[in-house]
N, C-alpha and C positions, 0 to 999 in steps of 0.2 A: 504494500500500500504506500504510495506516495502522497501529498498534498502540497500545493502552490499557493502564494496570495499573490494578487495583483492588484494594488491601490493608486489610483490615477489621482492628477491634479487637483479634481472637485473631489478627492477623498472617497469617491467611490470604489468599494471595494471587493472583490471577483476570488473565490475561493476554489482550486481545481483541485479533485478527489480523483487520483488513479485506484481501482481497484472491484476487482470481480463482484459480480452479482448485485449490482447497483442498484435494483428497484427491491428486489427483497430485501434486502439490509438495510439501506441506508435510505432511498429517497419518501418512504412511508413516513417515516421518523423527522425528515425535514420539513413537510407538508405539515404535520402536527401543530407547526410554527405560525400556519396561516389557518384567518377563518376560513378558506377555499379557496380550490385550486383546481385550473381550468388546464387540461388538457391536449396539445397540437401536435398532429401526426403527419405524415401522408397515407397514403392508402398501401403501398408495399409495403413501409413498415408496421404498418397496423396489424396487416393479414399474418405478420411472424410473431409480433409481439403483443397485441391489444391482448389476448388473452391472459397472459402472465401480468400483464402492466395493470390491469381491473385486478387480478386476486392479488396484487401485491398491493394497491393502492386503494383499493375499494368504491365507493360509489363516488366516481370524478367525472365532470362533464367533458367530453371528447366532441374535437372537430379534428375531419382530416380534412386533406388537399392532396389533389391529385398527383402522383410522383415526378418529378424530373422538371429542369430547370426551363420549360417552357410555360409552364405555371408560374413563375417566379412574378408574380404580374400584380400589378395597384385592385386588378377584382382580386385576387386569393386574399391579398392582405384587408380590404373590406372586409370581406366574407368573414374570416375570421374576428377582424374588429364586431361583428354584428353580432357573430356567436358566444363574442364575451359579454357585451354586452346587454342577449337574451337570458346568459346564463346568472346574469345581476352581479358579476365583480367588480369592488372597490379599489380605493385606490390600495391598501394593504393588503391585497391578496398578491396571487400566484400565477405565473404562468408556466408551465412545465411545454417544452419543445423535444421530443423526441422524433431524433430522426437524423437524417443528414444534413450538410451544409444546407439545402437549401431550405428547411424546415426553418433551420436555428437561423439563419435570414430574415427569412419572411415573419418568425413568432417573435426573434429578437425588436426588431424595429414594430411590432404591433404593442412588445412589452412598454418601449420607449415612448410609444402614443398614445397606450389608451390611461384615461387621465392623467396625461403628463408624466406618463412613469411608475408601473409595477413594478416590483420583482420579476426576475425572467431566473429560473433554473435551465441548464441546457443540457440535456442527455445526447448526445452523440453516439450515431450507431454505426456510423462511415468511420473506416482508418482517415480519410482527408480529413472530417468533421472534428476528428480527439486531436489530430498534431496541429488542426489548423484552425478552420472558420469557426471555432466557437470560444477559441482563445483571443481575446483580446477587443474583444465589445462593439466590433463590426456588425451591423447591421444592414440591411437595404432590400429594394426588388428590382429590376430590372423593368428600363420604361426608353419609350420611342426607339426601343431595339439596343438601345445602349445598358451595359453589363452593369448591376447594380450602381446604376444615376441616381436613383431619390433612396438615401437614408442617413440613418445619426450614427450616432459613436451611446452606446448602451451595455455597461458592462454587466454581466450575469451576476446574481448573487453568488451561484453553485453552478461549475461546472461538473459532471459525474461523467468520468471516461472509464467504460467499461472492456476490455478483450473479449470477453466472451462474445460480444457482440458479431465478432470479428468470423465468425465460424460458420456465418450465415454470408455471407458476402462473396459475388462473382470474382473469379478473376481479377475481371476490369477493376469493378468497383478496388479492388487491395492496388491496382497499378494506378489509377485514380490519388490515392494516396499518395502511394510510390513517389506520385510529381511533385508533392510537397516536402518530403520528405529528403530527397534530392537537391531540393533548391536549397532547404535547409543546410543539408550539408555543404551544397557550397557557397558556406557564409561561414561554418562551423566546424574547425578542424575535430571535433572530436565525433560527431556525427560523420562526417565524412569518411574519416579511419573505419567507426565500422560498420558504414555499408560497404567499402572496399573490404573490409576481411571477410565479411556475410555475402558477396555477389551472389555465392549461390544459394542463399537462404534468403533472398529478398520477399517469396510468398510462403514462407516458413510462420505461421500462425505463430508460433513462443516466440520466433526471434523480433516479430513484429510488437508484440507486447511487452516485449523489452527494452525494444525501441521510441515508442511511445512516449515516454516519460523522459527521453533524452530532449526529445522534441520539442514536448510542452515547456519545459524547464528550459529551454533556449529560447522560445518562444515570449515566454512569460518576462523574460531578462530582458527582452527587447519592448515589449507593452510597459512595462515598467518604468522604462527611461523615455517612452516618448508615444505615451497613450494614443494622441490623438493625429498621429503619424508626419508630427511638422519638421521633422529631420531623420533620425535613427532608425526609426521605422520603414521608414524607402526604399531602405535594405530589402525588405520583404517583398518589395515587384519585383526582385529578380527575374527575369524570365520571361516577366507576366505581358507587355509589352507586344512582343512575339505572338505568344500565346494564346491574349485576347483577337489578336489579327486575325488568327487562322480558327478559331474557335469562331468569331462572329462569318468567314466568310460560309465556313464551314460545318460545324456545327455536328460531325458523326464522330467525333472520340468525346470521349469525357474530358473536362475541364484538368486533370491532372494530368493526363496524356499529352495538352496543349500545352500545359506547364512543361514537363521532360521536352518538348521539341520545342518549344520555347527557350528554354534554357540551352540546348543545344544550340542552337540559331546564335542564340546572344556570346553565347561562350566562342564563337569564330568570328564575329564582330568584334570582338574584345583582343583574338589573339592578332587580328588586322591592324590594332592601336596599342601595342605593346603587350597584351596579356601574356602570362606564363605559359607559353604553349606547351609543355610537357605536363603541368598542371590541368591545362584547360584540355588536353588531350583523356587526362583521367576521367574526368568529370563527366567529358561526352563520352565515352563506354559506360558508365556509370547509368546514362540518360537510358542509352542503347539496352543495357540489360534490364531495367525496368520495363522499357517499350516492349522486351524481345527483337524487335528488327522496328528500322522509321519507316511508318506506314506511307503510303501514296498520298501526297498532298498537295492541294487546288493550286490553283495559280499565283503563285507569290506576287505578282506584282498587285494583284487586286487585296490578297491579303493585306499587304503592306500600304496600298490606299486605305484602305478601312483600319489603320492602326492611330490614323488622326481623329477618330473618334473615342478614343482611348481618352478616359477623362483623364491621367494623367499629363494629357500633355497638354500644352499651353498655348493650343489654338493660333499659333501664328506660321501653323507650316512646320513646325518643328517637333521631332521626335524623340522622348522622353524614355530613357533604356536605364533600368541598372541591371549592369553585368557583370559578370564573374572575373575576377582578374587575375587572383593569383593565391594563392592557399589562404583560408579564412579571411580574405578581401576583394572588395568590389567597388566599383568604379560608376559613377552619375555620367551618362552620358546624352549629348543632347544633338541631333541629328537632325538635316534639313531633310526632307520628306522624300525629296528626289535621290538623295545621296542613301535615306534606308532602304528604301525601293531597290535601288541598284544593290545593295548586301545581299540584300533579302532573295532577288532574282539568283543571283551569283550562288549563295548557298543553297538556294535551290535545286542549284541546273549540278552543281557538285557532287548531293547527296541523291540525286534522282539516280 
């Protein structure tokens, strides 16, 4: 059993609980704390877990939403505001979000608006969901087709990251992860070392649950020192840049997949402006063994058009990258539209 804190600037403060059998044990017990506590699923994970999650919690009012991040939309998050609001909760109560990323998005930023601010607990059932999007008080949905545009900064009372979860999860879903987990590492020589000694344990269920907490706790180091991401934390687009480009042209792998090719992408932009290329050489195998092989990808150049709608960047034609540079360091880069274009194409036409 592990546990984290993370207390941000307004003093708000996010307690993360690594450790098996989450609703049985422990989240009954934390609900105790509230007069009621409303329930937010999607519909895959409901169909694995609403049964156990009712005999562990008992009589709690449940909404789901349909799975996958084309849902991720201003109606889910109505919908939901409406069903708390049937269900009569105040501003002291609860909102419990189990699920993946995009659950603990959509329930996060509804925790953050309905009356200015519930409690939000986040149960994470995705490997991405525990090392990632539910650490550190991101919120949002996705609006005018742009990748989470409208939301706040809302940090969970409890986060409860369980493994077991892990046991039910596709492939994909664990390589989904894999991408954040990756990026992490290279930011973080000690995560890095061992997913290099692990290559061949990367869908290894215990080694992933061991992994976990390396994560969060690197994760949490960084939320720590800069909550609301106006410096230190920009660390964390590593990749994402890339990523979102071919994710929005594209739209058939999962979001941590576009991460690992993201990250790859960026790691040879990086060794084109000095990066450690015997470094950055590790990193992308690295990418590669998670992917298994880099899949067929659309046309880079329109990827790389649609990377200016990247809210990161700053609208004047210009393209906002942090990339990998060289063991536990990385590098702000800022690129004119035309000139990422031409990377973009160039690494394209390489790894084809």
């Amino acid at each position: 059993m592990r546990t984290f804190t993370i207390t941000d600037e307004s003093s708000e403060t996010s307690r993360i609980l690594c450790r098996r059998d989450i609703l049985e044990r422990v989240l009954g017990e934390t609900l105790k704390n509230y007069r009621q506590a409303f329930l937010f699923s999607d519909e895959t994970v409901w169909r694995l877990y609403g049964t156990r999650a009712l005999r562990a919690l008992g009589n709690i009012g449940v909404f789901t939403m349909k799975a996958g991040e084309e849902h991720k939309t201003p109606e889910t998050l109505l919908s939901l505001l409406s069903a708390m609001a049937e269900a009569g909760l105040h501003r002291n109560d609860c909102l419990v979000c189990l699920g993946g990323g995009v659950v603990g998005d959509v329930g996060g930023l509804a925790a953050a608006l309905y009356m200015r601010g519930i409690d939000c607990i986040q149960v994470p059932t995705t490997l991405l969901a525990q090392v990632d999007s539910s650490v550190g008080g991101k919120t949002a949905v996705d609006f005018c087709g742009i990748k989470n545009l409208v939301g706040v900064f809302h940090q969970p009372k409890w986060v409860y990251a369980d493994p077991a979860f892990f046991a039910t999860l596709p492939a994909r879903e664990v390589r989904c992860g894999l991408g954040e987990i990756v990026k992490h590492g290279a930011l973080c020589p000690e995560i890095f070392d061992t997913l290099e000694q692990n290559r061949d344990k990367l869908f290894d269920l215990a080694f992933l649950a061991d992994i976990v907490p390396l994560n969060i706790a690197f994760k949490a180091d960084i939320v720590r020192a800069d909550a609301k991401e106006g410096g230190l934390r920009k660390c964390l687009n590593l990749g994402h840049t890339t990523a979102h480009a071919f994710e929005l042209l594209d739209g058939r792998l999962s979001h941590g997949e576009y991460v690992l090719i993201g990250t790859y992408f960026e790691a040879e932009i990086s060794r084109a402006r000095g990066g450690d290329g015997a470094y950055l050489d590790r990193l992308q195998r690295l990418c590669l063994a998670a992917l298994g092989e880099m899949p067929a990808l659309p046309d880079a150049a329109q990827a790389a058009r649609l990377a200016c709608l990247d809210k990161k960047n700053t609208g004047r034609g210009r393209i906002v990258l942090t990339v990998p540079f060289a063991r536990g360091e990385y590098r702000l880069l800022e690129l004119g539209a035309d000139e990422y274009e031409r990377e973009i194409v160039r690494i394209g036409r390489e790894i084809s």
